[in-house]
N, C-alpha and C positions, 0 to 999 in steps of 0.2 A: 709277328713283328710288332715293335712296341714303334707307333708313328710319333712318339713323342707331342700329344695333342693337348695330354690330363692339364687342365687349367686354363687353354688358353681361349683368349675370348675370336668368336670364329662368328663375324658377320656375313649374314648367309642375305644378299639385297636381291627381292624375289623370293623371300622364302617361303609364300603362300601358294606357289604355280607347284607344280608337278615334279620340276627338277629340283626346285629351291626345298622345297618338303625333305626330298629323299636325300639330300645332300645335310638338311638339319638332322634330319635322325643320323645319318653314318659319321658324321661330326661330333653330334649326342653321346652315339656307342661308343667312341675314343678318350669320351673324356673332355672334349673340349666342352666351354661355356658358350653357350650356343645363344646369340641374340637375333631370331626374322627380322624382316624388314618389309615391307612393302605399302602399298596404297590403301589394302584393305583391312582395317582393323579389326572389326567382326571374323574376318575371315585368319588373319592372322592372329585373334587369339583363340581359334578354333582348333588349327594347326600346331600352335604351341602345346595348349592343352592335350593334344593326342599323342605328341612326343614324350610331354613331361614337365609339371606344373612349374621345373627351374629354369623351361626357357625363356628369354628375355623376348622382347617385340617392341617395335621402334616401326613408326609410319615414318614413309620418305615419298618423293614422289620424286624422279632421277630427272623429269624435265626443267625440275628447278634448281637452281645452282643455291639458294638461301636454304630449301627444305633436306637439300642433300647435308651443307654442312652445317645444320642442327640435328639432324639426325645423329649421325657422327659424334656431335658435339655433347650430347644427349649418353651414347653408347659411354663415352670417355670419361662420363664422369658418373656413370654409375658403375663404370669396371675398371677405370683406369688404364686401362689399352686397349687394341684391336691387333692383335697378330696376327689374323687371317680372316680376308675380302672375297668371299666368291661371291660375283654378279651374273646372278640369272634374270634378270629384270627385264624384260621385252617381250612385246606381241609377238606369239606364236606366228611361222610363216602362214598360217593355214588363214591368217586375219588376212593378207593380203590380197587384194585385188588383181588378179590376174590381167584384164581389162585395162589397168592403170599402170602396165608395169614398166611401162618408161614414160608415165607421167612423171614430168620433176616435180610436182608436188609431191606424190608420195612418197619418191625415192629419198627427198629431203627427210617428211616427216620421219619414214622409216630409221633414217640413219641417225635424225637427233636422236628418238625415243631409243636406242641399242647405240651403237657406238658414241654419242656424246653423252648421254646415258650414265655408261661405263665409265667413261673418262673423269664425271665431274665424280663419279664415288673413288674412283683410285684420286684423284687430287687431291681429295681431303683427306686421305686415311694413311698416305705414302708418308708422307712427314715425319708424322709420328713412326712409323716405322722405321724407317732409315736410322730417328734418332735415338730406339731402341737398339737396333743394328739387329732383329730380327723381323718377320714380314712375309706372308705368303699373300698372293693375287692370284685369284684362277676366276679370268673371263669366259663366259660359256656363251661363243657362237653357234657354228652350226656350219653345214658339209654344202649349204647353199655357196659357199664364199668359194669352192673348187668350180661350179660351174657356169653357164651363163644361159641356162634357161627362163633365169628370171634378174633382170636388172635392179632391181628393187632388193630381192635375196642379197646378190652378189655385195651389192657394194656396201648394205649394210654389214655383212658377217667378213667381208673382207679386210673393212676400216676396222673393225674389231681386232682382227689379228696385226693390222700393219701398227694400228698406237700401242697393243699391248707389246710389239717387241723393242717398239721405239722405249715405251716405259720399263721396259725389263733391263734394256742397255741404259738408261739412263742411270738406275739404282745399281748396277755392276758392282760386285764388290763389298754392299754393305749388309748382306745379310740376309736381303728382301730379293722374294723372286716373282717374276710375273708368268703366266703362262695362262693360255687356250686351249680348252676343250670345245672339241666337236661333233655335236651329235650329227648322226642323220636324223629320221625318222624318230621320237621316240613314243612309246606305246607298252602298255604295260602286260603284252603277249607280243612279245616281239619275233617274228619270224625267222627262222634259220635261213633262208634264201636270201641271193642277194641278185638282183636284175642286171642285166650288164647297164652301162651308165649312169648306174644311179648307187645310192648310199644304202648299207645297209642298217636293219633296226638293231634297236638296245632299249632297254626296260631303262628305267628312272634311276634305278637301284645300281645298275651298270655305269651309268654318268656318274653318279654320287659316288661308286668306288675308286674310280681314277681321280677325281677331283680331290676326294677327301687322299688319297697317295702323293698329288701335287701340293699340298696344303701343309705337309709333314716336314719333321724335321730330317727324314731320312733322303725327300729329296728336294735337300739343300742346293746339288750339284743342277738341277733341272731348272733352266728359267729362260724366258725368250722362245718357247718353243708352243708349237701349234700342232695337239693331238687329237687324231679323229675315235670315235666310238662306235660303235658298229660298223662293220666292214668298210673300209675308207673307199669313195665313190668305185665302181669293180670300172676298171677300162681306164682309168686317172692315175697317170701316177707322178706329178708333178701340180704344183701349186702356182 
């Protein structure tokens, strides 16, 4: 299937972590013009270098709303567009404190660094899309947001999903889609078994294949919508 990608410029925000990497490469293999993004610059031009000496790299840092729209601002005029936003930008949950997990402090921290995060890079990048009238957004939460073992998880991969559908109905119509992936567990031996209550695994490379599908212009029709990756939590079947 031809994803209709060849050309377009596809910011990958995170694209030095694990998911952000393999979602550059399968964005890479399509053809798209692929620019990282992240805090770390050594590392990010680490990661470019192993994909392919034409991918771009751009520091952001999603806590700042000034670094996010010169980052952006940065992308736009050395390619002229952005057609496709995937944000994987967030502390892994395994950073979180168990111990903390209905401290409001951390629940806050948590939720600026991922969901407001997210929101300040789609604010700056939506724009211009809509005023192209084409646009792909794929926010990559996580399978924490079905359950409530951890207050801290939940409400950050939740808010994730409830602004992305809020911004997917907002753009309605113009071309621009938004949509949520959701991992469980990921791990680059990911097991066939799935626990009852809990999420099953996926390799990196399994994220990056539906994300880079949501990103396409085959699905156009697909937006507002919240997909899980590895067997969706076993015992859950409502959100």
């Amino acid at each position: 299937m031809d994803l209709g990608l060849h050309g377009v410029v596809a910011l990958v925000v995170g694209g030095s972590g694990l998911i952000g990497e393999a979602v550059g490469r399968a964005l890479h293999a399509e053809g798209a013009t692929v620019v990282l993004a992240s805090r770390s610059a050594d590392r990010l031009a680490e990661v470019a270098a192993s994909i392919d000496p034409a991918v771009g790299v751009v520091t952001i840092d999603t806590l700042s709303t000034t670094s996010v729209e010169a980052a952006v601002a940065q992308v736009m005029a050395e390619h002229g567009s952005i057609g496709v936003l995937v944000n994987t930008a967030a502390p892994s949950a395994r950073t979180l404190d168990p111990a903390r997990d209905n401290d409001p402090e951390q629940v806050t921290q948590a939720f600026e660094a991922k969901a407001m995060g997210y929101l300040r890079c789609c604010n700056a990048v939506l724009p211009q899309m809509v005023a192209a009238g084409f646009g792909r957004v794929v926010n990559v939460s996580g399978q924490n947001a079905y359950l409530t073992g951890s207050i801290t998880g939940s409400v950050r991969n939740a808010a994730v999903i409830v602004a992305s559908k809020a911004l997917a109905d907002s753009v309605a119509g113009t071309g621009v889609t938004v949509n949520v992936v959701n991992p469980g567990v990921v791990t680059t031996d990911p097991a066939a078994e799935v626990a009852a209550g809990a999420p099953g695994e996926s390799s990196p490379e399994q994220v990056a294949a539906l994300v880079t599908f949501l990103t396409s212009r085959a699905a156009g029709a697909v937006s507002g919508e919240s997909i899980s990756v590895g067997h969706r939590v076993r015992g859950v079947s409502a959100f």
